[in-house]
N, C-alpha and C positions, 0 to 999 in steps of 0.2 A: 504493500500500500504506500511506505514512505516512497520506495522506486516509482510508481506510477507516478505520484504526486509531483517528483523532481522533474519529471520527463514531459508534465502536462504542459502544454502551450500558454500563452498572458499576452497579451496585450500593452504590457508592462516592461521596459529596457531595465529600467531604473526605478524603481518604486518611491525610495526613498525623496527622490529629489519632486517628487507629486503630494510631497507632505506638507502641511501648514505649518510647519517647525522647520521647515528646509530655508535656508539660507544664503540665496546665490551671492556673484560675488561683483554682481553686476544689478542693481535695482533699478528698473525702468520707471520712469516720471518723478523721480525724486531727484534730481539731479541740483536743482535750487535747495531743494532742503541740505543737502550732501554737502552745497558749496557752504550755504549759511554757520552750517555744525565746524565744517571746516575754520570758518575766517574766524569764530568765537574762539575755538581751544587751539591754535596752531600757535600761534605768538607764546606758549608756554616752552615751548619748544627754543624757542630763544633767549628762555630765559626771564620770562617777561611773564608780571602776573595776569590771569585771567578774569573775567568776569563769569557771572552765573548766567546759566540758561535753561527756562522753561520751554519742554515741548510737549503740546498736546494735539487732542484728535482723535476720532470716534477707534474703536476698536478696529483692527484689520487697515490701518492706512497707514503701514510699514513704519512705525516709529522704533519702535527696537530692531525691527533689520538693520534700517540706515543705520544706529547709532553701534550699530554692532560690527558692523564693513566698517564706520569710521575709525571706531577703535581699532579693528582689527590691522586697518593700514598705518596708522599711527603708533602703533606696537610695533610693529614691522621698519620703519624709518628710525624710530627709537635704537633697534638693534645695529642699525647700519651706521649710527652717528653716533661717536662718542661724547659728543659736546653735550647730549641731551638725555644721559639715562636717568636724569635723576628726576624726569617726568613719570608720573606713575597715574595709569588709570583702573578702577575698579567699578568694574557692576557689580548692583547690588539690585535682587530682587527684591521687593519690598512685602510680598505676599509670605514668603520666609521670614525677613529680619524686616520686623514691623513695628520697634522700638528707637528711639535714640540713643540708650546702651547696647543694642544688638549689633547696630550698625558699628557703631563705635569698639565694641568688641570682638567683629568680625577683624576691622581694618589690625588692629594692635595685635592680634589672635594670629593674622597673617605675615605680619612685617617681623614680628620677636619670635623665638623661639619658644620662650616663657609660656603658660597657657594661664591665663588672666582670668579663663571663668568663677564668679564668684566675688571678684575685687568692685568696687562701690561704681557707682559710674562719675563719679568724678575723679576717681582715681585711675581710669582707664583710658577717660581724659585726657587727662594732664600726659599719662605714659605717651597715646599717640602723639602730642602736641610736641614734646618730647624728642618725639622718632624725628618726626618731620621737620624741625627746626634743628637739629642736630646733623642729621643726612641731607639740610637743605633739598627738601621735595616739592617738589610743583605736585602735589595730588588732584587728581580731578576724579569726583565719585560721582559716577553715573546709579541715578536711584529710580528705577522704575516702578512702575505701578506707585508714584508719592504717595498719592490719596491715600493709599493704605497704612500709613505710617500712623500709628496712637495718638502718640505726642506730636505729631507733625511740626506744628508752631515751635515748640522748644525744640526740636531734631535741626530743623532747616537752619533756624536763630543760629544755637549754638556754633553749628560748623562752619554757617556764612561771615561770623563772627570771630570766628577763633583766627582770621587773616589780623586782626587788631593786636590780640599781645604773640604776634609769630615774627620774630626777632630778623627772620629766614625761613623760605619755603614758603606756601602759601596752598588753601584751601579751595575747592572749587566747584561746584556743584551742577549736574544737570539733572532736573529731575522731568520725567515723564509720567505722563497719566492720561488715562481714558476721559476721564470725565473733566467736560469741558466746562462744567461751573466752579472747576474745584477750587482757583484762585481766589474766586471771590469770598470763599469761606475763613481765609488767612486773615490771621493776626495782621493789622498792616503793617506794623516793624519787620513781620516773614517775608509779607509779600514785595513790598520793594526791594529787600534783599535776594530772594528769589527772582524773582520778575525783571532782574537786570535787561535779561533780554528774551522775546519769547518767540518762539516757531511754531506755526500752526500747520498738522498733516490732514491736507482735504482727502473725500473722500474718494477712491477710486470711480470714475465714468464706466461705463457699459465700452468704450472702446481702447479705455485704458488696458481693462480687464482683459480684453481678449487678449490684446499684445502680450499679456502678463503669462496667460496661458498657453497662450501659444510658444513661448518660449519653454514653460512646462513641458507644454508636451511633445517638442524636438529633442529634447535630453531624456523624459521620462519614461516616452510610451515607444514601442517601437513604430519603424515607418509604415507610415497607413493605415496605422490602427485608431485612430480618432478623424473622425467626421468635424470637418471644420461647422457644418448647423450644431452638432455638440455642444464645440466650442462655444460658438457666440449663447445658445440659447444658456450654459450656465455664468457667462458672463452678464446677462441681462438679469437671470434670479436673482444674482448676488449687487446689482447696481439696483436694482430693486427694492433690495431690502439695506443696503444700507453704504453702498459702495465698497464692502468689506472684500479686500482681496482672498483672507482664511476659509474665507467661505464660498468664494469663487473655486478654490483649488482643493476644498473639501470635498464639492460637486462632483469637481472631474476625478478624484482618486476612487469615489464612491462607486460613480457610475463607471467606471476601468474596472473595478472587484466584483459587477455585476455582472458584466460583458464576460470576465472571466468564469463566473459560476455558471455562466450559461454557457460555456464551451464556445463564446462568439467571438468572432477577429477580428471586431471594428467597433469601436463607443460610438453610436448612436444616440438620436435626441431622446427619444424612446427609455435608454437608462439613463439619460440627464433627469428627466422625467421620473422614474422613481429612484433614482437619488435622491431628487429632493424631499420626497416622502421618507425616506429611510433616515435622512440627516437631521431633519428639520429637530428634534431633541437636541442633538449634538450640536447646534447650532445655537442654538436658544440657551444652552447648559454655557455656550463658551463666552455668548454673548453679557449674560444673565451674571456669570463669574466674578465678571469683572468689574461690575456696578460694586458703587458704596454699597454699607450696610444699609443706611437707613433709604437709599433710593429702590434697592429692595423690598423694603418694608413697604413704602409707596405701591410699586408695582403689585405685590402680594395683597393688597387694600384692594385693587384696578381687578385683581383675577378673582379673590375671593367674593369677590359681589356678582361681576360676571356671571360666576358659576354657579352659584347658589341661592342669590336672592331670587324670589318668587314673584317681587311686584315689577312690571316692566312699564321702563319708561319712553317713550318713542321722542324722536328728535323732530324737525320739522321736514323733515325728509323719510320718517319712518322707520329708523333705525333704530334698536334699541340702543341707548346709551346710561351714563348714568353723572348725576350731580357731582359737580367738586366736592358738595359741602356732606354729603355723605360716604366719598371715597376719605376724607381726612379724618372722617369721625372713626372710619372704621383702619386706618392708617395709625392713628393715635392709641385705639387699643392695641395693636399689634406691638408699636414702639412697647405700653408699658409693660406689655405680659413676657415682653427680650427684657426689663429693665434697663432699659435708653428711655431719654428724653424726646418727649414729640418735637419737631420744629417748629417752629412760628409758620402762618398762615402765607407770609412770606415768601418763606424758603418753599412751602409744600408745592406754592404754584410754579417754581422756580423748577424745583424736580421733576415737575408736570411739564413743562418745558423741554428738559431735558432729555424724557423717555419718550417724548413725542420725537426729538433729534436722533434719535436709536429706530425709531419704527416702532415703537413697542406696544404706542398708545396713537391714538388719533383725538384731538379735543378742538371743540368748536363755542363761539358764543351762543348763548341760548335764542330764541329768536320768540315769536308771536305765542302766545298761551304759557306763557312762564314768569310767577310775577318778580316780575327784578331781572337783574340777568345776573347769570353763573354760567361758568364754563362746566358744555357735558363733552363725557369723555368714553371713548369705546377704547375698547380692548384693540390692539390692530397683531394680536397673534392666538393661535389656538387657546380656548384660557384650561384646556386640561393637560397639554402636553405643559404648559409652563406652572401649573399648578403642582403637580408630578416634579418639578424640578426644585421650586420654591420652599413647598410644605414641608420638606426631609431639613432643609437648610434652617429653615425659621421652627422648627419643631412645633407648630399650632396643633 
């Protein structure tokens, strides 16, 4: 059985490089972002200190690829120049080390030999401040997914900060994140210090997508195994729903694994087509991940009414929808039964904003037979597959 199985035909050269986690070493339409990253941190290279830079951008619009080629070329010139080793850069996932001692104890945990777990966080402080003024370092600490940081306000502060009493060397910060309101939640002593400079990732077009896949699938699949209508029609799903490139290329991996289970020589629209029923979880789970907690909460308010209330409310167009002022009431309980704080009425419409910029939600002003106006608001995804997703994560 393993011998047959080796021996069966794919549709597939290269599998790997058809994954949402693949990495080429060439990213198409980002070429402005690439420069911009560039002109910020290259002057450390000579010696010269840097400023900080925020970049954001909906999910799937390549901001850790880019920043990950950038490093990865600037690593590389590093090794080739002696004048410049003493530049050092670090990612730092933020959904792992989601403290401003973790972070801190990662960086000092790597540069010393010593293991620090356990030492105070100001004393682990002072140790890296220490390293770095001592071995005069230009650090630059790439921190992705920010938003997910606790402390965030005192994380960012602190290290933006620590350039003030560093004698020699110098600190540097880029931080990344999905969610495109998240600056405005900063302390504003964070935010101007973060905010020195900021890059915004749009989102991929329906014809961006294709060139995206299409280069995919000259390295991934073998020749003539993908039907260019394929192509285009999973670059339209995925500019669709949110111009997310991960999900353009999760399409085509899907639909190539279907082609194969079917013993078929060619991806077709056909398995574009139930790919996207097969993924639409996988998709919604990746999407869904990466929201704050409490926009979460929000959306989980949007699905649990959806699915369960019994009184329906029709919009002026006939659609069922449902109240702001009942999705917060029922958002508010969810905050307290996590034990978090509701937002302000504020911020909720802020969030509503937000998950309408994802797809997630669709919301309109009320119109004729509604007294006052409020925004109503429909669900704009299955509310049982994201229900299923939501309920495990918020334990209700």
């Amino acid at each position: 059985m393993f011998k047959s199985e080796l021996k069966r035909s794919s549709v597939f050269k290269n599998k790997d490089i058809v994954s949402p986690h693949y990495i080429p070493d060439i990213l198409p339409f980002r070429d402005d972002q690439i420069k911009e990253i560039i002109t910020n941190i290259a002057p450390a290279l000579s010696g010269k200190k840097i400023g900080n830079l925020f970049i954001y951008g909906k999910t799937g619009t390549g901001k850790t690829s880019t920043i990950r080629v950038v490093l990865a070329k600037m690593a590389e010139l590093i090794k080739e120049r002696t004048d410049c080793e003493s530049v050092i850069t670090t990612y730092i996932n933020c959904r792992n080390h989601n403290t401003k001692y973790r972070i801190i104890l990662k960086h000092i945990n790597d540069f010393d030999s010593h293991d620090y777990v356990g030492y105070s966080s100001s004393f682990v402080y002072d140790k890296l401040m220490d390293y770095i003024k001592n071995k005069k370092i230009a650090l630059i600490i790439v921190l992705d997914e920010i938003d997910l940081i606790k402390d965030v306000d005192e994380a960012v502060y602190s290290l933006t900060r620590a350039n003030d009493e560093l004698s020699s060397g110098s600190v540097s910060i880029i931080g990344i994140s999905n969610n495109v309101m998240f600056k405005q939640k900063l302390d504003p002593r964070t935010k101007s210090s973060l905010c020195e400079r900021e890059l915004v990732f749009p989102p991929y077009n329906a014809g961006e997508l294709t060139k995206i896949l299409q280069d995919r699938t000259a390295e991934g699949f073998n020749e003539n195994c993908v039907d260019d209508s394929a192509i285009r029609l999973a670059s339209a799903y995925a500019a669709q729903e949110s111009g997310d490139a991960r999900t353009a290329i999760l399409l085509l991996l899907r639909a190539g694994e279907l082609a194969d289970e079917n013993n078929e020589i060619q991806v077709v629209e056909a398995h574009v087509r139930d790919a996207k029923k097969r993924v639409e979880k996988d998709i919604l789970l990746d999407m869904v991940g990466t929201l704050p907690e409490q926009l979460q909460y929000v959306l989980f308010a949007v699905t649990r009414l959806t699915k369960y209330r019994t009184q329906t409310v029709l919009s002026h167009n006939g659609e069922d929808v449902l109240y702001s002022g009942e999705v917060y009431g029922e958002y508010y309980k969810i905050a307290k039964t996590q034990g978090k704080n509701p937002v302000s009425l504020k911020w909720f419409k802020q969030y509503l904003d937000e998950l309408e910029l994802y797809g997630l939600i669709a919301t309109t002003l009320s119109g004729k037979g509604v007294r006052g106006t409020t925004t109503l608001i429909k669900l704009g995804v299955d509310a049982s597959i994201l229900n299923t997703i939501l309920e495990p994560k918020i334990n209700m």
